[in-house]
C-alpha positions in Angstrom: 124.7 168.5 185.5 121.6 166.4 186.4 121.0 164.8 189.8 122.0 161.4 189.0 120.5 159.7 192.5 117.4 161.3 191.4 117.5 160.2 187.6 117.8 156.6 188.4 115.3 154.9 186.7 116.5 156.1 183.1 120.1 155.4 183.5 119.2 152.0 184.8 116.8 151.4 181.4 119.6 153.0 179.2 122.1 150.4 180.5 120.0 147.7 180.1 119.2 148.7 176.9 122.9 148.1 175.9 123.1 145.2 177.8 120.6 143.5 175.6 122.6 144.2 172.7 126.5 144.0 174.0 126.1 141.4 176.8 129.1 139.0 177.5 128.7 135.5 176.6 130.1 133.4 179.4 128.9 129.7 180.3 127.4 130.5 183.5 125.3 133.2 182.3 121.6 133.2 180.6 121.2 135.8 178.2 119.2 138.3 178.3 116.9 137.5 175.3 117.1 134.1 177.2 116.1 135.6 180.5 113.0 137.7 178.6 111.6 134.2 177.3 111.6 133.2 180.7 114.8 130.7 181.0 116.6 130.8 184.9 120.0 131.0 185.7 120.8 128.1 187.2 121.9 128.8 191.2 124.2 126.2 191.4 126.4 127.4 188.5 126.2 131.2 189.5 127.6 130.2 192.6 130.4 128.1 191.0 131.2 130.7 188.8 131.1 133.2 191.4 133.6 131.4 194.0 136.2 130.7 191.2 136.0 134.5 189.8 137.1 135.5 193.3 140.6 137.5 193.0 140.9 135.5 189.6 140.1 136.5 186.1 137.2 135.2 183.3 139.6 133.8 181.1 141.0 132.1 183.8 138.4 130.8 185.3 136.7 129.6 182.3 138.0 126.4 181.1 137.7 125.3 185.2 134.1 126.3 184.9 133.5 123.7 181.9 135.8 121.3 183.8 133.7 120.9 187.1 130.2 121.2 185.8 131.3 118.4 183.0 132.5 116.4 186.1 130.0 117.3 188.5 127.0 118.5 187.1 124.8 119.1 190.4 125.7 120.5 193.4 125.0 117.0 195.0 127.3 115.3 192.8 130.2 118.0 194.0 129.1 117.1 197.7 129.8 113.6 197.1 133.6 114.0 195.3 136.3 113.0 197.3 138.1 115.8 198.8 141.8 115.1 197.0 139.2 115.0 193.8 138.3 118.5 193.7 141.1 119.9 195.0 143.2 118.6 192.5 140.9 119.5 189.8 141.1 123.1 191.4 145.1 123.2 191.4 146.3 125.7 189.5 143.7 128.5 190.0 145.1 129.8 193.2 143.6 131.1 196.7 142.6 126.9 197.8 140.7 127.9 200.9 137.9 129.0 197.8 138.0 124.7 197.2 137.8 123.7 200.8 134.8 126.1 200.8 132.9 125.3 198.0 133.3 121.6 199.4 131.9 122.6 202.9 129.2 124.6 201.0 128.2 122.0 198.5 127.9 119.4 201.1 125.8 122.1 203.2 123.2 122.4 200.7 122.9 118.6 199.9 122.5 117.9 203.5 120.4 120.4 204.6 118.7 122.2 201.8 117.6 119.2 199.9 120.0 120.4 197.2 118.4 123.6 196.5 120.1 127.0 197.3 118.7 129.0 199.3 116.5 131.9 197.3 117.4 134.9 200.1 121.0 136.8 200.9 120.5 136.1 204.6 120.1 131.8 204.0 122.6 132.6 200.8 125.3 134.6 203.5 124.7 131.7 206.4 126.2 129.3 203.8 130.0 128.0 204.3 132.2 130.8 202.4 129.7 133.2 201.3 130.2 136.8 201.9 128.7 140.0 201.4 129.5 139.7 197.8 128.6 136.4 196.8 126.0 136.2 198.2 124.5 139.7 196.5 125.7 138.5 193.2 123.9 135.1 193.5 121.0 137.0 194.9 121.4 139.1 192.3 121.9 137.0 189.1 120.6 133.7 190.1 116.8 134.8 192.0 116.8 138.6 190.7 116.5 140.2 193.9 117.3 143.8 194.2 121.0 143.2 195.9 123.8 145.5 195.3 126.6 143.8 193.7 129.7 145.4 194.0 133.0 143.9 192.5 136.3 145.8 190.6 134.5 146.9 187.7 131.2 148.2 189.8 133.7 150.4 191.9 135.7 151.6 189.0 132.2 153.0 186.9 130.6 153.9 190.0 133.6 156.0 190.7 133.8 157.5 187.5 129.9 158.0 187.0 130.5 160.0 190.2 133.8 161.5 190.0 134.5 160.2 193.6 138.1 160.8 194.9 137.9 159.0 198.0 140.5 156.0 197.3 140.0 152.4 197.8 139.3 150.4 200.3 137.9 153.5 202.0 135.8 154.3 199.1 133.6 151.1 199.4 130.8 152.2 201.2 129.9 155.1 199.2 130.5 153.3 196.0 128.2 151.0 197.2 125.5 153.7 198.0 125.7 155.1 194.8 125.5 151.8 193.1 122.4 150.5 195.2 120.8 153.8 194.2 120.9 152.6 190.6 119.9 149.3 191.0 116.6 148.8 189.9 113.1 146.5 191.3 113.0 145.6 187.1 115.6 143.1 186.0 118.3 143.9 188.9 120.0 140.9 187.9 120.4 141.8 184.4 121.3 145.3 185.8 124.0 143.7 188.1 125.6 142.1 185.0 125.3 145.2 182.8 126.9 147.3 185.7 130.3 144.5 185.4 130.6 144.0 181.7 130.3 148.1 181.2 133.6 147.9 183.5 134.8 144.9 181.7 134.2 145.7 178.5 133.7 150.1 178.1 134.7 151.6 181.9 138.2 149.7 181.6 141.0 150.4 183.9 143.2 151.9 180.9 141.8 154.0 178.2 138.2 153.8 178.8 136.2 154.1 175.8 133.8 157.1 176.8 132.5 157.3 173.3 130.7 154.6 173.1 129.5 154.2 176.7 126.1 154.4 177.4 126.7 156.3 180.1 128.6 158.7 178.7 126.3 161.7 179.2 125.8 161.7 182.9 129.2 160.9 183.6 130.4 163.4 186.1 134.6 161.7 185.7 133.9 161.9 182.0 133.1 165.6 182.0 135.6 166.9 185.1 138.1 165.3 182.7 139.3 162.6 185.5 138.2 159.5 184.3 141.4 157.8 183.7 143.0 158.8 187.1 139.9 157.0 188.9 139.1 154.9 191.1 142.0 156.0 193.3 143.6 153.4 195.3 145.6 153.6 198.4 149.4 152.9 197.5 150.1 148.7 198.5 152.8 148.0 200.8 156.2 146.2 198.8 155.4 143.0 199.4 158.3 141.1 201.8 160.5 138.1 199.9 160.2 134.5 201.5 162.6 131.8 200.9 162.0 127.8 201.8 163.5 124.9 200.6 161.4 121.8 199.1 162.7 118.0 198.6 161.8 116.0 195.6 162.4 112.4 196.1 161.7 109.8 193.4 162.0 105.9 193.3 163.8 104.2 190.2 159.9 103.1 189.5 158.6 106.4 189.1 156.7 106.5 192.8 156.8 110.2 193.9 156.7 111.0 197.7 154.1 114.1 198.5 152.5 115.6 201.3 149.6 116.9 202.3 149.7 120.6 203.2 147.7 121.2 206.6 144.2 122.3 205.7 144.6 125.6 206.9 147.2 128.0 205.6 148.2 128.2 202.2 147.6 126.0 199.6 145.4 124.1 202.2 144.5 120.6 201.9 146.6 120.5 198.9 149.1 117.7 197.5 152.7 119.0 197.5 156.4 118.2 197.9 158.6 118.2 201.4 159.9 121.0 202.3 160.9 123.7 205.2 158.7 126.7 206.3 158.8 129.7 204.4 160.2 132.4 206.0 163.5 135.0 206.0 165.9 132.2 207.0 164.6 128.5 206.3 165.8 125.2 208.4 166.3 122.3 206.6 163.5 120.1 206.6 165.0 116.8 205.3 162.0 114.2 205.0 164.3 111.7 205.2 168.3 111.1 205.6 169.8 110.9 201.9 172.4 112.9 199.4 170.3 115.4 198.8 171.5 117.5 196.0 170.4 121.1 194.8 169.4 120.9 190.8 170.6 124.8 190.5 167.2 126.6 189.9 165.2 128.4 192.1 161.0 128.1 191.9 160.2 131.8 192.4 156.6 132.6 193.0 154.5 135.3 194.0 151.3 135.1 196.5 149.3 137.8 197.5 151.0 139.1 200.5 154.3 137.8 199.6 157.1 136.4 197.2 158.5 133.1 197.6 161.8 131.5 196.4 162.2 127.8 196.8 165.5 125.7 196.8 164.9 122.9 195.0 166.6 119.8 196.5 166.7 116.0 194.8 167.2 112.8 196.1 166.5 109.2 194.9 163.5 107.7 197.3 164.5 104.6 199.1 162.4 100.9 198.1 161.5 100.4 201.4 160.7 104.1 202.6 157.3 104.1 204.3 155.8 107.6 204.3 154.7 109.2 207.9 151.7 111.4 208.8 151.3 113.1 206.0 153.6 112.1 203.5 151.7 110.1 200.4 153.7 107.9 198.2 152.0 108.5 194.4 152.8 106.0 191.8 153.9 107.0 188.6 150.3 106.0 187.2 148.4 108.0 189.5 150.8 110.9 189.6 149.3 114.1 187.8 151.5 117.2 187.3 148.1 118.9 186.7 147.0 118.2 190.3 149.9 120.0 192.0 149.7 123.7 193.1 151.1 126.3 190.9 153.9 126.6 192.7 154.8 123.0 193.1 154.5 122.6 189.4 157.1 125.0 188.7 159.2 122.3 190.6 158.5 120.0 189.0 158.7 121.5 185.7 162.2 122.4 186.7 163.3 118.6 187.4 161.8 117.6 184.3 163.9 119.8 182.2 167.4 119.4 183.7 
């Protein structure tokens, strides 16, 4: 079999020739016929995109994507939204520390970068929550500097262009050599992209289609046979079960009483209802003195390190209740289902169908 570290160049040129032909549309990207006539990505959407594809998928990230840059097309007109704003626009897609962030970053770049991102990884990385990998993809896709981008599908066909064993996480550095060694000075950013749809799209975790992959020659997995049993993953830990308890509490007028989570922690900054802490054995965290009554289903929920199972406990909320520290009192007008956390709108969704 041929040295693929030393055969670079040509694999790099037979990818992007694919690429030109089979790329992904998605609304953050320029094409590549696009690119070639000299249209820019612009930075400001790469980075949106990028934050919101953390640990979430395309298709769910997608209709967010049009959402905020409809809303907020600049980065300075995100730096200027009220915090309860954009996270409420963000409820629903999980892992809100990624909202609080892109906040802190937007606001970041308005102040101090006249609005403009910076065009290097190291003033890209020094940026409020941007990492390693964000700040290669952006790099990457939005200035084409030659910056390894390594995500899911760039380990999975680096590890099966390869045929490397090692499992994940302890994989990651050599995945990442063998994938910088590919990356080309010509159209890296193209070359970044090509690298993720081929994982997306042809290198997929289940039945890969070798046949039509372009790099189906030089790929070592391919040939040994091994493709489908790689990358190899170090076995997860069961994940432990939570319980908590949370309190609904509505007035005759259609007023809700919420909270405001702490911004740190789960679901950070986020609107939510009452409730207990979430652990093996939950204390009843009453936000006020009522007949609280159970409505019989349970929200159960999953995170990433843990399953939760919530009581779910109604009471009526009194006319004269006046709401302390955090507590918010939402009238029914201004109340939006859409706004709550996943997990709180299962709660909801349960009160509304009893």
């Amino acid at each position: 079999m041929r040295d693929l570290d030393s055969d670079s160049q040509p694999q790099s040129n037979t990818l992007l020739d694919w690429y030109d032909h089979h790329a992904r549309s998605l609304p953050w990207r320029i094409s590549p016929s696009d690119r070639a006539a000299g249209v820019w990505p612009n930075p400001y959407r790469i980075w949106l995109s990028e934050v919101m594809l953390q640990q979430t998928t395309v298709a769910a990230v997608k209709d967010y994507f049009h959402r905020f840059t409809n809303r907020w097309p600049t980065v300075a007109d995100l730096a200027a939204a009220p915090d309860a704003e954009v996270m409420g626009e963000w409820a629903g897609l999980g892992y809100y520390a990624r909202a609080r962030n892109l906040l802190k970053c937007a606001r970041v770049v308005t102040d101090q970068h006249g609005g403009d991102f910076p065009d290097t990884y190291d003033g890209l990385i020094a940026l409020p929550g941007i990492g390693p990998y964000t700040a290669a993809a952006i790099s990457a896709i939005a200035f084409d500097l030659q910056e390894t981008v390594l995500d899911g599908n760039v380990e999975r066909v680096m590890a099966r262009l390869y045929d490397i064993h090692t499992a994940l996480p302890t994989a990651k550095p050599q995945l990442k050599e063998k994938a910088a060694a590919l990356t080309p000075a010509h159209r890296p950013g193209d070359h970044a992209q090509a690298v993720m749809d081929l994982g997306a799209t042809i290198c997929t975790p289940r039945n890969p289609a070798c046949s039509i992959c372009p790099w189906r020659a030089p790929c070592a997995a391919r040939l040994a046979g091994t493709a489908s049993e790689l990358p190899k993953k170090t076995p997860k830990k069961p994940k432990p079960t939570r319980l908590g308890i949370i309190y609904l509490a509505r007035r005759t007028d259609g007023t809700w009483l919420l909270e405001q989570r702490p911004d740190k922690g789960l679901l950070g900054g986020m609107l939510g209802w009452p409730g207990s802490e979430w652990n093996d054995a939950p204390t009843p965290a009453q936000p006020f003195d009522a007949n609280w009554q159970d409505i019989g289903e349970e929200v159960r929920h999953t995170f990433t390190h843990f399953h939760l199972i919530l009581q779910v406990m109604l009471a009526d909320l009194p006319a004269d209740f006046i709401p302390q520290n955090n507590q918010r009192l939402i009238a029914r007008h201004d109340f939006k289902p859409t706004d709550l956390p996943t997990v709180m709108r299962k709660a909801f969704d349960l009160w509304k169908a009893r």
